[in-house]
C-alpha positions as CSV (number, residue, x, y, z in Angstrom):
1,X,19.8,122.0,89.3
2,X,19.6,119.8,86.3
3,X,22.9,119.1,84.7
4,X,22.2,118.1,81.0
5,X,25.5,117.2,79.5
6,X,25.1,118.0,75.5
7,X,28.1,115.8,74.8
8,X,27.2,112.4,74.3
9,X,28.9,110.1,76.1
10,X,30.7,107.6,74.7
11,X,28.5,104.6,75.0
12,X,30.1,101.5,75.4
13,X,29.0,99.2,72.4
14,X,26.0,96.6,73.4
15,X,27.1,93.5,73.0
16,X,24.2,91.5,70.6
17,X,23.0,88.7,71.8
18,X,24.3,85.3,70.2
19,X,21.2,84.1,69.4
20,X,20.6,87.7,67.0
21,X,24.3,86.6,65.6
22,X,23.5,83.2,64.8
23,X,20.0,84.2,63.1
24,X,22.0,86.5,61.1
25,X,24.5,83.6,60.1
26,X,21.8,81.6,59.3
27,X,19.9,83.8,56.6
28,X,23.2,84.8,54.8
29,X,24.0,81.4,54.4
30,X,20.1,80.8,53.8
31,X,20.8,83.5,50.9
32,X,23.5,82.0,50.4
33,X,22.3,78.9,49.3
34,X,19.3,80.3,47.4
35,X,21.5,82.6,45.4
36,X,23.7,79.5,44.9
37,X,21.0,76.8,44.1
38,X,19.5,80.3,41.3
39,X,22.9,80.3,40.0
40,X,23.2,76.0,39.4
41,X,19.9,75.9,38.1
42,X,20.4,79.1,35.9
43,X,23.5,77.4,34.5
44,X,22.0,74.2,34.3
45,X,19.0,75.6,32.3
46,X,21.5,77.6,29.7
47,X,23.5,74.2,29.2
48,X,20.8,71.7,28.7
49,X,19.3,75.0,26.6
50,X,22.3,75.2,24.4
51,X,22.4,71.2,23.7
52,X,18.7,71.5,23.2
53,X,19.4,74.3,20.3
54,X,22.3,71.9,18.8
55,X,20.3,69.3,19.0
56,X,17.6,70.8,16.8
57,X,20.2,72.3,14.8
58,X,21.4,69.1,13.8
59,X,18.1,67.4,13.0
60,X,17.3,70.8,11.3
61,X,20.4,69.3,9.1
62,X,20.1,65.9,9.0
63,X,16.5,66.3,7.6
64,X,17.3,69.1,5.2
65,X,20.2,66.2,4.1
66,X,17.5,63.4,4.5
67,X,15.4,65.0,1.9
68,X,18.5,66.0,-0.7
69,X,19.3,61.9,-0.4
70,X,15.5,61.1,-1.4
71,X,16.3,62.6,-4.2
72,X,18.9,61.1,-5.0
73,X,17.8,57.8,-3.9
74,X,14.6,58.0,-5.9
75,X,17.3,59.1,-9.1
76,X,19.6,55.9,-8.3
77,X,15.7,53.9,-8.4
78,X,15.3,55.4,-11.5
79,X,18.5,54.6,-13.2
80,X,18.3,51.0,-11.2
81,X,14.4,50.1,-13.1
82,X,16.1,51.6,-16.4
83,X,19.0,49.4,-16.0
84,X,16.6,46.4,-15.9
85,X,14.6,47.2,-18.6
86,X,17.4,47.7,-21.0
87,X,19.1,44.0,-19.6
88,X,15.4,42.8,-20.6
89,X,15.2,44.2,-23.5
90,X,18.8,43.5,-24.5
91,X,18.1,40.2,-23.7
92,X,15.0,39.5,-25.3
93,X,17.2,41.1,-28.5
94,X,19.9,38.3,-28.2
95,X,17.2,35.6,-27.3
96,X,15.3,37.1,-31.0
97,X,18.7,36.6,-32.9
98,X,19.4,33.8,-31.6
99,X,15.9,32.3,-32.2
100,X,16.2,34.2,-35.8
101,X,19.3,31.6,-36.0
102,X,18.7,28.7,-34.6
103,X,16.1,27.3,-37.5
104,X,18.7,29.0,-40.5
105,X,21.4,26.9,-38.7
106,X,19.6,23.8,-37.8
107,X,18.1,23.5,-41.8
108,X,21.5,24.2,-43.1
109,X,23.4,21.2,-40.7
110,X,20.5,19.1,-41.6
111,X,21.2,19.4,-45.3
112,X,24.3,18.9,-45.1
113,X,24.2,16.1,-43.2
114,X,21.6,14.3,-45.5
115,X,22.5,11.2,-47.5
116,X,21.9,11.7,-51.0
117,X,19.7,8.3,-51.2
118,X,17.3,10.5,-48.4
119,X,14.7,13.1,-47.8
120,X,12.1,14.6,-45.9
121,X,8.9,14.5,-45.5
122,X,8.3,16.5,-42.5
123,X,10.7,18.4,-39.8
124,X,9.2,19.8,-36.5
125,X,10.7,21.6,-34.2
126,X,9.4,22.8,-30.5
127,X,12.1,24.2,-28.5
128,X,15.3,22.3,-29.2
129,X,13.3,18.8,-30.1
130,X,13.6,18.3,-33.4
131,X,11.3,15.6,-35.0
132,X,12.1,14.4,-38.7
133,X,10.1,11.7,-40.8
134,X,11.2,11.1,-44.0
135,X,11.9,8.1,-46.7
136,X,15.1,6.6,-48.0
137,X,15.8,4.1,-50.5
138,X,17.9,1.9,-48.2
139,X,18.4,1.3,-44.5
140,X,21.8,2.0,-44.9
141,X,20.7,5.7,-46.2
142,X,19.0,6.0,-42.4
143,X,21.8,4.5,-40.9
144,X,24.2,6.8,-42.5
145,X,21.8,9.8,-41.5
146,X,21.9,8.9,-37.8
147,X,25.9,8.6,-37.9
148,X,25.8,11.8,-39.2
149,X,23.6,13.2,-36.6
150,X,25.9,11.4,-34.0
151,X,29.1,12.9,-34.9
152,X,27.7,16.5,-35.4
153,X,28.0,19.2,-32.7
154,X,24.9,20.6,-33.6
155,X,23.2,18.1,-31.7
156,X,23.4,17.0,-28.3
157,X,25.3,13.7,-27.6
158,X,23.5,10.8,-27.0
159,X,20.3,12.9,-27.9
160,X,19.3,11.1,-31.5
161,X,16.7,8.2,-31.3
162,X,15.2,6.9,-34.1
163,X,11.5,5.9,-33.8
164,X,10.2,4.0,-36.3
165,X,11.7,2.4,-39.4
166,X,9.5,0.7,-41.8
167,X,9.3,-0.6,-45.2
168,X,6.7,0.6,-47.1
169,X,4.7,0.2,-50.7
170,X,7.7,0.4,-53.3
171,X,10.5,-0.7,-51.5
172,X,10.8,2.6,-49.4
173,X,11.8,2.7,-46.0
174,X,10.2,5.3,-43.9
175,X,11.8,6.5,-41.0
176,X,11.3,8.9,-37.9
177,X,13.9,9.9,-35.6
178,X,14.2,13.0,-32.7
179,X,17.1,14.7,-31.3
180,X,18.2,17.6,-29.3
181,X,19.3,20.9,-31.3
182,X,22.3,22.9,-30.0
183,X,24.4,25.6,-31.4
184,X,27.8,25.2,-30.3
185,X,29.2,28.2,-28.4
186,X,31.6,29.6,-31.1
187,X,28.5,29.6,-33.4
188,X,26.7,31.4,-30.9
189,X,29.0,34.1,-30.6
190,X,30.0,34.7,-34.4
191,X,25.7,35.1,-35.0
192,X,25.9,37.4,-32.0
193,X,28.2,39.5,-33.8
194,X,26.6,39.5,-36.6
């Protein structure tokens, strides 16, 4: 008869090969390493992600800040060609007053400085040249004239030549002389004020 024992025996436990152990080994580490190298690169992506984002942030900034400044810049352009304008025009102001002057003053220090024995007979002036002719009754009229014109401080030292001097029909001497016109500086100032 057949004897079927229903109880299982207690098998002893195969013993795997080392090979099948190994190969095991090898693809957990293998997972391992993939799940590793997923997790890097995952981290590695969510840094350089994060500095990307600040990174726009901050030019999102520094051009919102860029254009506020252009504005402002183009106001301080403003203001700056303003600024010019009123130095030209202030300047061109004094340069009128002082040109309004400088003819008042230069007639009034040639009259007083004018021998009684001597006038006029014509007075030119382009920039600061002056140009007078004129007749006197003596040469010592003239040379009393150009002393004058010497020691004044309306005209610039050493500046006075005479041109011509000449006796003429009637016992006249004509005369022409140029100097250099200048209004001292405390003149200048007291007509500024003015």
């Amino acid at each position: 008869m057949i004897k079927i024992n229903l109880l299982r025996e207690e098998l002893e436990p195969q013993k795997k090969p080392a090979v099948e152990v190994s190969q095991q080994r090898r693809n957990l580490l293998f997972v391992l390493l993939v799940v590793g190298a997923v997790a890097f690169l995952g981290y590695r992506w969510f840094t350089l992600n994060s500095r990307l984002n600040e990174m726009n942030r901050r030019i999102n900034l520094a051009q919102r800040e860029k254009a506020n400044l252009a504005t402002i810049i183009e106001e301080v352009h403003r203001y700056d060609q303003r600024r010019k304008e009123l130095e030209r025009k202030l300047n061109l102001i004094l340069q009128l007053q002082k040109n309004r002057t400088g003819p008042v003053e230069l007639l009034k220090e040639v009259a007083y400085l004018l021998p009684p024995q001597l006038w006029f007979t014509s007075l030119i002036q382009r920039g600061n040249a002056v140009t007078i002719e004129g007749d006197a009754i003596s040469y010592n009229a003239i040379a009393d004239f150009l002393k004058n014109l010497d020691s004044s401080p309306y005209v610039a030292k050493g500046s006075v030549d005479l041109l011509e001097a000449v006796e003429a029909a009637g016992g006249i001497k004509r005369f022409s002389l140029t100097f250099v016109f200048t209004i001292p500086k405390s003149s200048q100032a007291s007509s500024v004020a003015e």
